[in-house]
C-alpha positions in Angstrom: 1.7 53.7 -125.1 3.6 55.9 -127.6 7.4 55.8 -127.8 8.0 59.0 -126.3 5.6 58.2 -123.9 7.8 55.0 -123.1 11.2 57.1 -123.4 10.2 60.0 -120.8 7.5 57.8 -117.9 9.7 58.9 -115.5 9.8 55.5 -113.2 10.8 53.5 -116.3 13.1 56.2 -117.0 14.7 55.9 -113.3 14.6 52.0 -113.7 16.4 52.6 -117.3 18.9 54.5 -116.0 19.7 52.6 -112.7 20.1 49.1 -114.7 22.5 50.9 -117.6 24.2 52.4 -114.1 25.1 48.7 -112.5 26.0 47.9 -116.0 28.5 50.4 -116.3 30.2 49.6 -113.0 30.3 46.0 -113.2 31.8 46.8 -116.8 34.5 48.6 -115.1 35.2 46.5 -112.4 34.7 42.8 -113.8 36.9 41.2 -116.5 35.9 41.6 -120.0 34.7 37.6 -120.0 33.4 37.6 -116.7 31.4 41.0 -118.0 29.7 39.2 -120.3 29.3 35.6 -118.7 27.0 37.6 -115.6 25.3 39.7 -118.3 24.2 36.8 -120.3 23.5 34.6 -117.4 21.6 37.3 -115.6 19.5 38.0 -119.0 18.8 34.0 -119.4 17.9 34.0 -115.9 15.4 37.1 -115.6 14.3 35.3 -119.4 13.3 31.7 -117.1 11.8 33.2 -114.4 9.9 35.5 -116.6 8.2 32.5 -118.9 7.2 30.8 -115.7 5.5 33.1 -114.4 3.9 33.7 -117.5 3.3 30.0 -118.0 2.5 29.5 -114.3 -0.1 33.3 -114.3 1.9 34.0 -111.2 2.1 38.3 -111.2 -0.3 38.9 -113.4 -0.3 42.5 -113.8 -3.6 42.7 -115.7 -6.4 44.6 -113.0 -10.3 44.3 -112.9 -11.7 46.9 -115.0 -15.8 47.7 -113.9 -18.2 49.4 -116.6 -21.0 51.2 -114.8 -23.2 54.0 -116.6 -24.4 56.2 -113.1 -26.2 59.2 -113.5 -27.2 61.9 -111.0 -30.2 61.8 -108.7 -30.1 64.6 -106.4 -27.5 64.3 -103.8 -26.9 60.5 -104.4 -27.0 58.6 -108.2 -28.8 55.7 -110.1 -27.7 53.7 -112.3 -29.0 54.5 -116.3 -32.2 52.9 -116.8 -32.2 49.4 -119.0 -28.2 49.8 -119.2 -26.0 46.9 -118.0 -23.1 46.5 -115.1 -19.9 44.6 -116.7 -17.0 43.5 -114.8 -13.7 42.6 -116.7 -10.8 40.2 -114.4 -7.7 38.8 -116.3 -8.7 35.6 -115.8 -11.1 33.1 -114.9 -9.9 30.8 -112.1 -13.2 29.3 -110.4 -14.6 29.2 -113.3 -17.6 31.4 -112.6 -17.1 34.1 -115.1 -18.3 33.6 -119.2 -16.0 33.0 -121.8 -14.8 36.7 -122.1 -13.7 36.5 -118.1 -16.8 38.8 -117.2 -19.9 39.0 -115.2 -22.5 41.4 -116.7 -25.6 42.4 -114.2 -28.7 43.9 -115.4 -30.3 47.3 -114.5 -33.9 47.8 -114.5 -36.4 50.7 -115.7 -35.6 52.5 -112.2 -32.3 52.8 -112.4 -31.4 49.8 -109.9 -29.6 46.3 -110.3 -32.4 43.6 -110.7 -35.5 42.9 -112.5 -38.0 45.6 -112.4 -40.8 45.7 -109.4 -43.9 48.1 -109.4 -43.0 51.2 -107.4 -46.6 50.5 -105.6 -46.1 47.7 -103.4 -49.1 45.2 -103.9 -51.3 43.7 -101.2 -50.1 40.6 -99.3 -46.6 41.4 -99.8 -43.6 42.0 -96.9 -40.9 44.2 -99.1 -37.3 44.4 -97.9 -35.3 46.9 -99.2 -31.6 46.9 -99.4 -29.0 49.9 -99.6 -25.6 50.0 -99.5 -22.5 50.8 -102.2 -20.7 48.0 -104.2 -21.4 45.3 -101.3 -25.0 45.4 -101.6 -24.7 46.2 -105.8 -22.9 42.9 -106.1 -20.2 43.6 -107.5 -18.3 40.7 -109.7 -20.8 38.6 -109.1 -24.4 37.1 -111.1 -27.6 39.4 -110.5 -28.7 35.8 -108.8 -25.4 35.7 -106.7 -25.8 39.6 -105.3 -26.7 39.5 -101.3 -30.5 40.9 -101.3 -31.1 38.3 -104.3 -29.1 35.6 -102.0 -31.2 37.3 -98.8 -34.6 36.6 -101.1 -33.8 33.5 -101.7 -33.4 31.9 -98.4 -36.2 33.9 -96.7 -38.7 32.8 -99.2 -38.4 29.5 -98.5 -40.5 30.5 -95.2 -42.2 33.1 -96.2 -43.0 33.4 -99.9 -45.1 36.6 -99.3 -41.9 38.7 -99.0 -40.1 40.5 -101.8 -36.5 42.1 -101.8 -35.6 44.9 -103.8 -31.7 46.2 -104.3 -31.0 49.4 -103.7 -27.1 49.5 -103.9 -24.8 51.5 -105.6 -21.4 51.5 -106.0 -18.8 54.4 -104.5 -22.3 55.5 -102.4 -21.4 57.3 -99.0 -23.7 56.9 -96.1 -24.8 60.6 -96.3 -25.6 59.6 -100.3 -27.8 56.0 -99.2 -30.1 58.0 -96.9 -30.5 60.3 -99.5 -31.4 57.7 -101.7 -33.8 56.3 -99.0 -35.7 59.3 -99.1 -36.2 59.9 -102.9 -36.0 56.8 -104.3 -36.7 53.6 -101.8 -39.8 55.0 -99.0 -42.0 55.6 -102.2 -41.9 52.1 -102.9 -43.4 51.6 -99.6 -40.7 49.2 -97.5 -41.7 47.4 -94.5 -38.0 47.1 -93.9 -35.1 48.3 -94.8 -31.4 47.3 -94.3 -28.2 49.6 -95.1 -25.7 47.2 -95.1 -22.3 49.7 -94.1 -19.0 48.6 -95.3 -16.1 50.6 -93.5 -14.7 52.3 -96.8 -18.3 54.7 -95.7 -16.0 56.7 -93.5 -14.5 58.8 -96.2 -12.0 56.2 -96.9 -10.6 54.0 -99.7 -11.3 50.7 -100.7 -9.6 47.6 -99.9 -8.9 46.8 -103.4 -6.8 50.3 -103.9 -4.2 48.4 -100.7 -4.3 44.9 -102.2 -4.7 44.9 -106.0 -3.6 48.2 -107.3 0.1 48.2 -107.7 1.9 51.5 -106.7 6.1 51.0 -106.8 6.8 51.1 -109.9 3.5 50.8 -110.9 3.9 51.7 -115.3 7.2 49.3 -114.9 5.4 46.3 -113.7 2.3 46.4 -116.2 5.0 44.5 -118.8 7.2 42.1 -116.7 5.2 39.1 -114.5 8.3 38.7 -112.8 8.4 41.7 -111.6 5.4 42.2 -110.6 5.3 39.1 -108.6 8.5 40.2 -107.1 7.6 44.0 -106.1 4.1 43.1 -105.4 4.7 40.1 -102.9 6.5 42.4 -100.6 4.5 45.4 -101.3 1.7 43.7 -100.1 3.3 43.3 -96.9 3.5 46.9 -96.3 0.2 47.9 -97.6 -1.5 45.6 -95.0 -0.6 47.6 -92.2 -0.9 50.8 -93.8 -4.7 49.6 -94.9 -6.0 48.8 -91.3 -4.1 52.2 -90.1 -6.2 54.1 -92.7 -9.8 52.8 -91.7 -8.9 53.0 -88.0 -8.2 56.6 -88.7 -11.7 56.8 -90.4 -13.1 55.6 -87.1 -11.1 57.7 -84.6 -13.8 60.5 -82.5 -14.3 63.6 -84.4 -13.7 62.4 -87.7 -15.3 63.3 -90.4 -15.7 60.3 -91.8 -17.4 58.9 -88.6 -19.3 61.8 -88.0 -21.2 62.1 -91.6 -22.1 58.0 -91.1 -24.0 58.8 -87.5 -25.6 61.7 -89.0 -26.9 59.3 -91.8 -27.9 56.7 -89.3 -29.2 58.9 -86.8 -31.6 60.1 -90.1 -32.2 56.9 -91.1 -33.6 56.3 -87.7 -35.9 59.5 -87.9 -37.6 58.4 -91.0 -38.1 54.7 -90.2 -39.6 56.5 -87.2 -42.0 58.8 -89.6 -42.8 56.4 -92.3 -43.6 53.3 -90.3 -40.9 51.2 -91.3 -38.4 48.9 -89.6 -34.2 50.1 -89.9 -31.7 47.9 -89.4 -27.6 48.1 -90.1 -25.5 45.6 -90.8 -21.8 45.6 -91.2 -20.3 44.0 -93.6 -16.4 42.8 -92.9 -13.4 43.2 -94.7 -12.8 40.0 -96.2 -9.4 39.9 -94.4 -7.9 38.1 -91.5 -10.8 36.6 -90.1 -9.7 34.8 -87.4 -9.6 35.7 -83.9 -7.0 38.3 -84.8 -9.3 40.3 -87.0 -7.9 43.9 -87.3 -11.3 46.3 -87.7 -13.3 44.2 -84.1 -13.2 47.5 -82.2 -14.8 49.3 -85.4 -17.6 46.8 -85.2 -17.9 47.1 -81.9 -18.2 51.2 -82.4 -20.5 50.9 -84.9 -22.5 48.6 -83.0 -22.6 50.6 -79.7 -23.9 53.9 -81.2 -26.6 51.7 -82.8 -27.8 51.0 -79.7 -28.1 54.3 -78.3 -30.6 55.3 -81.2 -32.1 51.9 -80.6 -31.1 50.6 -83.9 -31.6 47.2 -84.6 -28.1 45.3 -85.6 -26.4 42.7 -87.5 -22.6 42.2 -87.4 -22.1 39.5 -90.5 -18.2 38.7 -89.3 -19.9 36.3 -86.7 -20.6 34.0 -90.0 -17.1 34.7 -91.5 -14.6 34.0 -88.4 -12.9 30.8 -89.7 -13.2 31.3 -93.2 -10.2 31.7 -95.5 -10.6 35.3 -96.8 -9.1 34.4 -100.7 -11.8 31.5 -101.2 -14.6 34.5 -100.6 -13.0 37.1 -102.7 -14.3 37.5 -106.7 -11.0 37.1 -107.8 -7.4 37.9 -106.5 -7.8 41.0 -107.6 -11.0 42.4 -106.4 -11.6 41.7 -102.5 -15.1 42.1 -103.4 -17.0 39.4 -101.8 -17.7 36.0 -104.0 -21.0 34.1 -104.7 -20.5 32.0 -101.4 -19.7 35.2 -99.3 -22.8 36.8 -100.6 -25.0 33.3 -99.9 -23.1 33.4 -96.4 -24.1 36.8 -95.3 -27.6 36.5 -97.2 -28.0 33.5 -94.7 -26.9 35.6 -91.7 -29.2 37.9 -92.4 -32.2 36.1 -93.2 -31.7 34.0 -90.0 -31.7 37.4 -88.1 -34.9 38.4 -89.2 -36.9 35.1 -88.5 -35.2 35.0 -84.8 -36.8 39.0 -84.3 -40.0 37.7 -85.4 -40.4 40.8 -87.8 -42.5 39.2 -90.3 -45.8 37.9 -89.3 -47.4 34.9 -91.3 
């Protein structure tokens, strides 16, 4: 950041001006040596707090950072052909990251995240393809660790015939995945395919922009930990509530939101329909509160409902995550996006789904 830059961001301005403020009143109103005694005690003592934190990487104010080179493909996108997916966190506290505190995934000839497959399905093979947005992509996590690789896995074990191809991309509506299904994933000749919906689809922001994106004071608390830590803990707080408010309201009858993802489901019913293929949704939860008092149940239950009126098959993955501590599935404290065992849990889910329907014959 420039100087003048520094001089004139207005909310380090305000902050500038309200500390030399309190200064000049306590100036007037305290003795001279008591002045100085709370100004150099208060200095010493913001100086402590702020080396522990430091020491202790408590208020970090350091954010993921994700490299991803999309490009357009009709009404939806791909990724570029043979580039890569790189995701930057500040640290590296489970140690599943590399030495630079990054997870880089690969994309294939197609545009997709995984190693390349022929576009012509070959004989003796059950294929499985996934779409969704950053969910299904993997985001933060190994191109082994995403949840149709995780799926794959597991479901192989019992039938090795089958083959799993990812479809996701990140910051991908509903409206854009079924576009996606029709250019891009019924060529390649699915026998099934699962949109995994995450409830950011409903024209609504993600979880990360309530949880890990600072907004008091936001350019102030990129240089103090303490502060940070301080403004962020009760921020937090607030942004909770405001968060399940703001998917609710994506949910609510006769929203747009709501509206554009049964229109894409109702399509996505149409064209399993057409082209002979099995369409299931599953919902992926918000890796919050999940516990009995789970805030988004009744969105599940919405989603679930008008799946049934089309006669869509469904899978609700927060059955496997009630009891879980949310933090422990999270790819770091700053991206919600769900971990290496949240992926493995809701690969499991799924694949356990899919045997009990008996949709893949031996």
């Amino acid at each position: 950041m420039k100087i003048v830059d520094y001089i004139m961001n207005p909310p380090i301005l305000i902050v500038s001006c309200l500390v030399l403020v309190i200064i000049f009143v306590l100036r007037r109103y305290l003795q001279q040596d008591h002045f100085y005694t709370l100004m150099v005690s208060t200095f010493l003592s913001f100086l402590f707090a702020e080396i522990t934190c430091r020491y202790l990487n408590i208020g970090n104010p350091e954010i993921a950072k994700w490299v991803e080179e999309r490009v357009q493909k009709g009404n939806s996108f791909t990724y570029k052909p043979n580039s890569k997916l790189i995701y930057y966190y500040p640290d590296n506290p489970r140690g599943y990251f590399d030495n630079d505190n990054k997870v880089t995934g690969k994309v294939n000839e197609n545009g997709f995240r995984g190693i390349s497959k022929p576009l012509k399905k070959p004989k003796g093979i059950y294929r499985i393809a996934f779409v969704g947005d950053s969910f299904t992509l993997g985001i933060g996590v190994k191109d082994e660790d995403t949840l149709p690789a995780k799926f794959e896995e597991i479901l192989k074990s019992k039938y090795s015939f089958t083959e799993v191809l990812n479809f996701g991309i990140s910051g991908t509506s509903t409206k854009q995945q079924i576009s996606l299904l029709e250019s891009d994933i019924i060529p390649s000749e699915p026998d099934t395919v699962i949109i995994v919906l995450f409830l950011n689809d409903a024209n609504r922001v993600g979880t990360i922009r309530f949880l890990s994106r600072p907004r008091l004071l936001a350019n102030v608390r990129k240089y103090s930990y303490f502060i940070n830590a301080s403004i962020g803990s009760f921020e937090k707080l607030v942004l909770h509530e405001d968060m399940i408010e703001h998917y609710h309201e994506g949910f609510k009858e006769g929203s747009k939101g709501w509206d554009k993802i049964k229109a894409g489901l109702k399509r996505g019913k149409l064209l399993s329909e057409k082209h002979n293929f099995k369409f299931i949704v599953a919902v992926y939860p918000v890796l919050i509160q999940l516990n009995e008092n789970y805030p988004f149940k009744s969105i599940h239950t919405k989603i679930k409902n008008y799946c049934e009126s089309l006669n869509i098959p469904f899978v609700d993955l927060l059955n496997s995550f009630i009891g879980k501590k949310d933090s422990e599935l999270w790819v770091h404290r700053t991206d919600q996006h769900p971990n290496e065992i949240a992926q493995k849990i809701a690969g499991a889910e799924l694949a356990d789904y899919i045997d009990k329907q008996a949709f893949i014959k031996k």
